[in-house]
C-alpha positions in Angstrom: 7.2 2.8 -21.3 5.0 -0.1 -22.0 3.6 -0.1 -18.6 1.9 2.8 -19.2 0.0 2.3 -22.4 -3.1 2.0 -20.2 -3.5 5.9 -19.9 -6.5 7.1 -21.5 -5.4 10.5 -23.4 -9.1 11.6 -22.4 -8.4 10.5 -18.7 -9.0 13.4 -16.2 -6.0 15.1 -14.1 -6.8 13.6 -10.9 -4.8 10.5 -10.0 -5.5 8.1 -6.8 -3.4 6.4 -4.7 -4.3 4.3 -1.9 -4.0 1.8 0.8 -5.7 -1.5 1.1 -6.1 -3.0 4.3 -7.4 -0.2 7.0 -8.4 2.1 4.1 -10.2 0.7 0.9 -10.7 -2.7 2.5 -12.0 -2.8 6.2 -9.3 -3.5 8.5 -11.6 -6.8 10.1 -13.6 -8.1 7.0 -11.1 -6.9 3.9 -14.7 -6.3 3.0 -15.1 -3.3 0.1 -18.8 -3.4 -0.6 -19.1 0.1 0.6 -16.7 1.8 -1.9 -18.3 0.1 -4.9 -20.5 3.2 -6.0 -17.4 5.6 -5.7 -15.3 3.0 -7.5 -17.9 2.6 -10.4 -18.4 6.7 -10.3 -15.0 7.2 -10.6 -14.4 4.6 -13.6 -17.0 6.9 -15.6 -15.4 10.0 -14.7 -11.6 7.9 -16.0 -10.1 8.8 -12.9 -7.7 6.1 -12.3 -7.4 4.1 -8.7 -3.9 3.0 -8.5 -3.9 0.5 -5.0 -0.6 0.7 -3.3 -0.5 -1.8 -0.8 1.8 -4.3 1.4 0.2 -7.2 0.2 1.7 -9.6 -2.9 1.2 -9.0 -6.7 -0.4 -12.1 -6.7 -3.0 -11.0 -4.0 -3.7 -7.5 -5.5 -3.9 -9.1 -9.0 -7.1 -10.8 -7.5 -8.6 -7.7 -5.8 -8.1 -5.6 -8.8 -10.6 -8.0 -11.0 -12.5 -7.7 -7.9 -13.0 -3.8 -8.1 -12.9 -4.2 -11.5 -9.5 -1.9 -11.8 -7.4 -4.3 -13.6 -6.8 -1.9 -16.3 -4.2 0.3 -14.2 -0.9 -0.7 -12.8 -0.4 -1.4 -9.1 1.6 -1.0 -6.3 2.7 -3.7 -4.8 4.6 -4.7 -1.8 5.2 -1.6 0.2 6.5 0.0 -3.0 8.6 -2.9 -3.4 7.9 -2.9 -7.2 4.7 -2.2 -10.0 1.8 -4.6 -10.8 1.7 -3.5 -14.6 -2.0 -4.0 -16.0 -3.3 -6.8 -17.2 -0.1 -8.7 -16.1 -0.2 -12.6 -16.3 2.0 -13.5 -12.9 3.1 -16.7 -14.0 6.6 -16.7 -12.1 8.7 -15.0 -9.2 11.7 -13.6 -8.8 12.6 -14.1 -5.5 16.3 -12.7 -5.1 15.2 -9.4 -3.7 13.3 -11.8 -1.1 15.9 -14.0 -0.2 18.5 -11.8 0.3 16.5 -9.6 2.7 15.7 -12.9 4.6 20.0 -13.8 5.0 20.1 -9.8 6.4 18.2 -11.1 8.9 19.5 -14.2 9.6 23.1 -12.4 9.8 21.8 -10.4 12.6 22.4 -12.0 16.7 20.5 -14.0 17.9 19.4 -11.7 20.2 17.8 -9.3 18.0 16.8 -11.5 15.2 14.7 -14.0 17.7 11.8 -11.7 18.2 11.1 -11.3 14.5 8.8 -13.9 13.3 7.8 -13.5 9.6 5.3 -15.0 6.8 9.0 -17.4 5.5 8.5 -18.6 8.9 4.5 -19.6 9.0 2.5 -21.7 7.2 -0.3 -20.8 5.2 -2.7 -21.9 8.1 -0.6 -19.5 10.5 -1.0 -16.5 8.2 -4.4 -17.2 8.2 -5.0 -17.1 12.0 -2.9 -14.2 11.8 -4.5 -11.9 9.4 -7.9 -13.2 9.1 -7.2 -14.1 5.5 -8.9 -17.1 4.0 -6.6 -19.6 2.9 -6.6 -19.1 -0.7 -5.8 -15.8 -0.1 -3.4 -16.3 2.9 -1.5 -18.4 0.1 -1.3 -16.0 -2.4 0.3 -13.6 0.7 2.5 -15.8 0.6 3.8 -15.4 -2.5 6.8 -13.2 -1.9 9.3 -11.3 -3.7 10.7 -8.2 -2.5 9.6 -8.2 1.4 8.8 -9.8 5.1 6.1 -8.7 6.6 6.0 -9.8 10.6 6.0 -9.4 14.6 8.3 -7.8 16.6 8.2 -9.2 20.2 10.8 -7.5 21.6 11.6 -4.1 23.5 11.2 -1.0 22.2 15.1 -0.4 22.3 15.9 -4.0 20.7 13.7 -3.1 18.3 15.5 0.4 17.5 19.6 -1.6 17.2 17.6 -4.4 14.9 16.1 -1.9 12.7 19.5 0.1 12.6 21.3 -3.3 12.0 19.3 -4.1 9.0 19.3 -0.4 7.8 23.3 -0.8 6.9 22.4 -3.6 4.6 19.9 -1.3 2.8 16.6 -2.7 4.5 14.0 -0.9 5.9 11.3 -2.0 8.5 8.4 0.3 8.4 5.1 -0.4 10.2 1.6 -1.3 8.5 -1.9 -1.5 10.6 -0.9 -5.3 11.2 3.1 -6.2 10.8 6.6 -4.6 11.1 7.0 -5.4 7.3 11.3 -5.3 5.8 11.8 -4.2 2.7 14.3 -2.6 0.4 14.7 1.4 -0.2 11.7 1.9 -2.2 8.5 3.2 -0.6 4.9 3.5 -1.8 5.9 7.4 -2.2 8.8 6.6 -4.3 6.9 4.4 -6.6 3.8 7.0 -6.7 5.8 9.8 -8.0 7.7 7.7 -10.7 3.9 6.3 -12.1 3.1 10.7 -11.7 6.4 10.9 -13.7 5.4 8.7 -16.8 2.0 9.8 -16.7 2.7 13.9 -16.9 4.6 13.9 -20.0 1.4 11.4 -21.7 -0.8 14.1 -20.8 1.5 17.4 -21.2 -0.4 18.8 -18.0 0.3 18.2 -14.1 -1.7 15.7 -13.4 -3.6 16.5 -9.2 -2.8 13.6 -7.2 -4.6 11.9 -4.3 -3.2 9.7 -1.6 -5.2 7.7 1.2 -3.8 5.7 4.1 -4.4 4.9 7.1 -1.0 3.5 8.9 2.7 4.6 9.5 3.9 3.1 6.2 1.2 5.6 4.2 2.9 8.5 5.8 5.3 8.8 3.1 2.6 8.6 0.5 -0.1 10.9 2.0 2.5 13.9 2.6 3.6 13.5 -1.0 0.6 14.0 -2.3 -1.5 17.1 -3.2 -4.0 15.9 -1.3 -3.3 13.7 1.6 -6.2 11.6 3.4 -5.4 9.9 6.9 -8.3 7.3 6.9 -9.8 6.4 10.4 -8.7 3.0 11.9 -10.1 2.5 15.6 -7.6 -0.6 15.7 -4.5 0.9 15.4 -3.2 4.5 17.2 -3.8 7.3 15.5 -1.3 9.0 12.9 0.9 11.6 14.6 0.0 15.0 13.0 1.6 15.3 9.5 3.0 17.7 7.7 0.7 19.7 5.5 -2.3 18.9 7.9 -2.3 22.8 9.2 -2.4 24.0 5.9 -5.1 21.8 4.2 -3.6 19.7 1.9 -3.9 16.6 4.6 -7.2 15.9 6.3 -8.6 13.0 8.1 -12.1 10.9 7.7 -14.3 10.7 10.9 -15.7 7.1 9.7 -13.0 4.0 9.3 -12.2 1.4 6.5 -14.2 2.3 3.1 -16.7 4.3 4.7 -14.0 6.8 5.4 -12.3 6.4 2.1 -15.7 7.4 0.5 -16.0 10.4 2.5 -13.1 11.9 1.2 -13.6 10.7 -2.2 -16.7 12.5 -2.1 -15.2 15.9 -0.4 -12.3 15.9 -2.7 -14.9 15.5 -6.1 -17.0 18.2 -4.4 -13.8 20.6 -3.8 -12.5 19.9 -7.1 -16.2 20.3 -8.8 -16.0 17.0 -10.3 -19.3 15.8 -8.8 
């Protein structure tokens, strides 16, 4: 598939998945500057860093000239669809979008008034929200195939609205910051379909790496062969996940990309890739 002409037939067989916000980026500042070295070690080792993230193609086209990782697809949207490299985003499609945003407006009045999403703020809200400039907060705003937003409800309203939407084939699933709907896709989903393409390029199984640090990683970081809960002091704690017991999940001591180079680090070390 033309997607994935940006494999390097010399590339090594470890692949990396991961989070933005809470993980790569700090969960305050979006601030990366402590992952830089790993980012530029692992770009001379060709290990590819594939982000998988909630935020917008348009957003994650920016940060991936930022780290300079541009040259491998992306996944954007809470697995809502792939960022292919080097893509020029000079349109949307926003069908997926807008029909997710007449589920909701289907749903009672009772459930449906304590969601509040981006369609619903402004770029300056957004801002104040997430702490995003307003360049950036714009670009978040860019939708095409999911709502990110609060729930200010009960518990149990919040249970009948998510089963509600769940019969029209949308999902809410919790980041470090919103209740985000989407379709059936997840970051997991999307990871193994990029692991599909890529192990037939390089006629070997190809070891795969996932780091997260909220509920809608959990998908990703079981699925992996190596699973990495990143610290987040902002948000509760993960429950314990499957494969945690046995080693093939572990979790950083430090938060945001301090944590994310800690495992980068243990995982090159285990794997002697130093």
């Amino acid at each position: 598939m033309a997607e994935f002409l940006w494999l390097d037939p010399n590339m090594t067989k470890l692949i990396i998945f991961t989070d933005l916000d809470g993980t790569l980026l700090s969960h305050n500042t979006y601030d990366f500057t402590p992952a830089l070295s790993m980012l530029e070690t692992l770009k001379h080792k060709s290990i590819p860093v594939i982000l998988a993230s909630s935020k917008t193609a348009a957003e994650i086209f920016e940060i991936q000239k930022e780290m300079k990782l541009e040259a491998y697809p992306a996944i954007v949207e809470n697995g809502a669809g792939i960022l292919t490299p080097g893509a020029q985003i000079t349109h949307y499609n926003t069908e997926i979008y807008d029909g997710i945003l007449r589920a909701v407006m289907r749903l009672p009045l009772e459930f449906r008034a304590h969601f509040t999403g981006f369609s619903q703020w402004s770029v300056e809200d957004i801002s104040n929200k997430t702490g995003l400039t307003l360049e950036r907060a714009a670009l978040a705003k860019q939708r095409q195939f999911s709502e990110p937003g609060l729930w200010t409800g009960t518990r149990q309203k919040q249970v009948v609205f998510e089963a509600l939407l769940k019969r029209h084939g949308i999902y809410a699933r919790k980041g470090g910051r919103f209740l985000t709907l989407t379709k059936e896709d997840s970051k997991a989903d999307l990871m193994k379909f990029i692991l599909s393409e890529i192990e037939p390029n390089t006629g070997e199984a190809v070891f795969s790496v996932a780091l997260g640090d909220a509920p809608n990683d959990i998908e990703m970081i079981e699925t992996a062969d190596i699973g990495v809960i990143v610290s987040n002091p902002n948000n509760a704690p993960l429950p314990k996940l499957k494969g945690e017991q046995q080693g093939h999940i572990f979790r950083t001591t430090l938060p945001g990309p301090e944590g994310w180079v800690q495992a980068v680090e243990q995982i090159l070390r285990n794997q002697d890739m130093e």
